[in-house]
C-alpha positions in Angstrom: -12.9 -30.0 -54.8 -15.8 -32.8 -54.6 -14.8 -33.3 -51.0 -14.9 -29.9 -50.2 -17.8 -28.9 -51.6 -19.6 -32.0 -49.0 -17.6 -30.9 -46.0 -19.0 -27.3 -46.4 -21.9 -28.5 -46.6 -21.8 -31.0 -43.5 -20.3 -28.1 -41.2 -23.6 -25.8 -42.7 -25.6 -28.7 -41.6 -24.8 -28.9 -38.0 -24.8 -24.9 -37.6 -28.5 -24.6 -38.5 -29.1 -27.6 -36.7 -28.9 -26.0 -33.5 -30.7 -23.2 -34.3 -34.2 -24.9 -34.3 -37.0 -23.4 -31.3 -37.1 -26.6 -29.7 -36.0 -27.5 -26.6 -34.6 -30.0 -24.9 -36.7 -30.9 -21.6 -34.0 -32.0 -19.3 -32.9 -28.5 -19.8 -35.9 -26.8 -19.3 -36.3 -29.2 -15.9 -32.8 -28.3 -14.7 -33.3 -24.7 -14.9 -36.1 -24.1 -13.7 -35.1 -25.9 -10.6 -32.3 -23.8 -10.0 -34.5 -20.8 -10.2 -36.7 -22.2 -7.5 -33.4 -22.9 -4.9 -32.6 -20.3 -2.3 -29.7 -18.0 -2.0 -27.3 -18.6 0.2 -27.3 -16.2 3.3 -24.9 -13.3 2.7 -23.4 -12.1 6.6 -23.6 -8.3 6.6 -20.9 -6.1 5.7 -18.5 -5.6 9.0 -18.8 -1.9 10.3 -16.2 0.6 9.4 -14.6 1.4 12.7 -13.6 5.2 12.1 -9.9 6.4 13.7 -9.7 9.3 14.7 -6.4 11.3 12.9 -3.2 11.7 15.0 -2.4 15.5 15.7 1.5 16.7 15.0 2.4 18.8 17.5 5.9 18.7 17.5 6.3 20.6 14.5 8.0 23.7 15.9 11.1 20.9 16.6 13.8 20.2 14.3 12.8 17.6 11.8 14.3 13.8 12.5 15.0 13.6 8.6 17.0 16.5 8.4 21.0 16.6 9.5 22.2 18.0 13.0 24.0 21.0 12.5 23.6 22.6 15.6 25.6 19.9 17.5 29.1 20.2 16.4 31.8 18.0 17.4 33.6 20.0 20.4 37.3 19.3 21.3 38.4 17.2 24.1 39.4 18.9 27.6 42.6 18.5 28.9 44.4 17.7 24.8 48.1 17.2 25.3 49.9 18.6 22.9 52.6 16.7 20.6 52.6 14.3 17.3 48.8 14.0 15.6 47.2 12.7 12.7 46.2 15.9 10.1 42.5 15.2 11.1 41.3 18.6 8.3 42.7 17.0 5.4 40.6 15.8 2.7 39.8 12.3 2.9 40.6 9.1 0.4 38.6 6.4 -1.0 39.9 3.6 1.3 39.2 5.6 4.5 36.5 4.1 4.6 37.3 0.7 4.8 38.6 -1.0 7.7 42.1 -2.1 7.1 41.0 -5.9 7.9 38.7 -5.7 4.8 41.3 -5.0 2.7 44.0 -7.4 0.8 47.0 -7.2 -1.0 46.8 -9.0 -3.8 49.6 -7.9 -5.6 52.5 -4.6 -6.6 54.0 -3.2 -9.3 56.5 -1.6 -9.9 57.7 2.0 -12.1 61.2 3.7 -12.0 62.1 1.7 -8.8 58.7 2.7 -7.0 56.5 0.1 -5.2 52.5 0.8 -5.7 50.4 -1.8 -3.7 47.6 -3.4 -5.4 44.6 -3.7 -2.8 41.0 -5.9 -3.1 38.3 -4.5 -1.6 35.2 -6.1 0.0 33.7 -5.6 -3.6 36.3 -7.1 -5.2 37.6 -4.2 -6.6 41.3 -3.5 -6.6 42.9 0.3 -5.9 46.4 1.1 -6.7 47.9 2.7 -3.4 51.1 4.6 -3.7 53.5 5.6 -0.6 52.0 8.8 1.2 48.3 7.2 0.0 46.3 7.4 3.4 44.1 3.9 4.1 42.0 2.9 7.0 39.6 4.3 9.5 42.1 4.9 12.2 44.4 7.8 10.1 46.5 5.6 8.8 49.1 6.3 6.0 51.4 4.1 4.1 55.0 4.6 4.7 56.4 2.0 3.0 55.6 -0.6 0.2 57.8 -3.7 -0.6 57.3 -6.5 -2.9 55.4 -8.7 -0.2 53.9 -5.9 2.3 52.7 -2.3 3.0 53.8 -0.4 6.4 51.3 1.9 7.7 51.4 3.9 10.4 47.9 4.6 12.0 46.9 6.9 15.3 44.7 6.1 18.2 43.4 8.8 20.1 44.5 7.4 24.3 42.4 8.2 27.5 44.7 11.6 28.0 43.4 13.5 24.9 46.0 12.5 22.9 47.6 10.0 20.0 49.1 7.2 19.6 50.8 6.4 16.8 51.1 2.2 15.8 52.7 0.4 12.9 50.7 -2.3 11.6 51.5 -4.7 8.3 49.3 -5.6 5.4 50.9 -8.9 3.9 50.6 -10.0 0.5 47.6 -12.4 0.1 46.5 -12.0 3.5 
């Protein structure tokens, strides 16, 4: 308690100490001749150069943000007629993934049926069953087997028709 009691008293000691009217000269020297230095020349502020607004005046034209409706997809001349792909079917998932970005990583099987396990670019992995459709080229699967997946795709050819092409999807591959 002693000790305390001289501490506080120490500490009180210092405060009022720098509260006396005197001051010290040096101080008094240095700022008084930093109030007799010049300022430092300030450049002007630049001029605003004023722009004049740019005028719209394409506004009675469709808007380039909104979708083309007006220019519908019209048919081919000269179509030949025979085998096509059902192009007014409802799409599926992996329609629109090439099949090259796609992987067979696996199948199971249920009551003697082959479902094809397939990794996307994502790393996520569909089941596909036989009749699934797959690719960008109208492809669907027509068979599934414990190591690949048969699909036949069709290729529109320079006459306005299809052709129609087998291709493989091998497991791991």
């Amino acid at each position: 308690m002693k000790y305390s009691v001289i501490f506080f008293v120490m500490i009180m000691m210092l405060f009022l100490g720098g509260c006396s009217d005197e001051v010290d000269p040096d101080i008094q020297n240095f700022v008084e001749k930093v109030k007799k230095r010049k300022s430092a020349y300030i450049d002007p502020l630049p001029s605003v150069t004023v722009h004049t607004p740019y005028e719209y005046t394409a506004a009675h034209l469709r808007s380039p943000f909104e979708a083309v409706t007006s220019l519908v997809e019209k048919p081919m001349p000269n179509v030949r007629e025979g085998p096509s792909p059902d192009i007014n079917r409802p799409r599926e998932l992996l329609e629109a993934y090439p099949l090259d970005s796609l992987k067979m990583v696996g199948t199971l099987v249920r009551n003697e049926e082959y479902f094809a396990l397939l990794k996307d670019h994502n790393g996520i992995i569909h089941r596909l069953a036989k009749g699934n459709y797959i690719g960008q080229n109208f492809g669907k699967i027509n068979e599934i087997s414990e190591i690949e997946i048969e699909i036949k795709e069709w290729l529109p050819d320079a006459q306005g028709g299809w052709q129609p092409r087998n291709v493989l999807i091998k497991l791991g591959k």
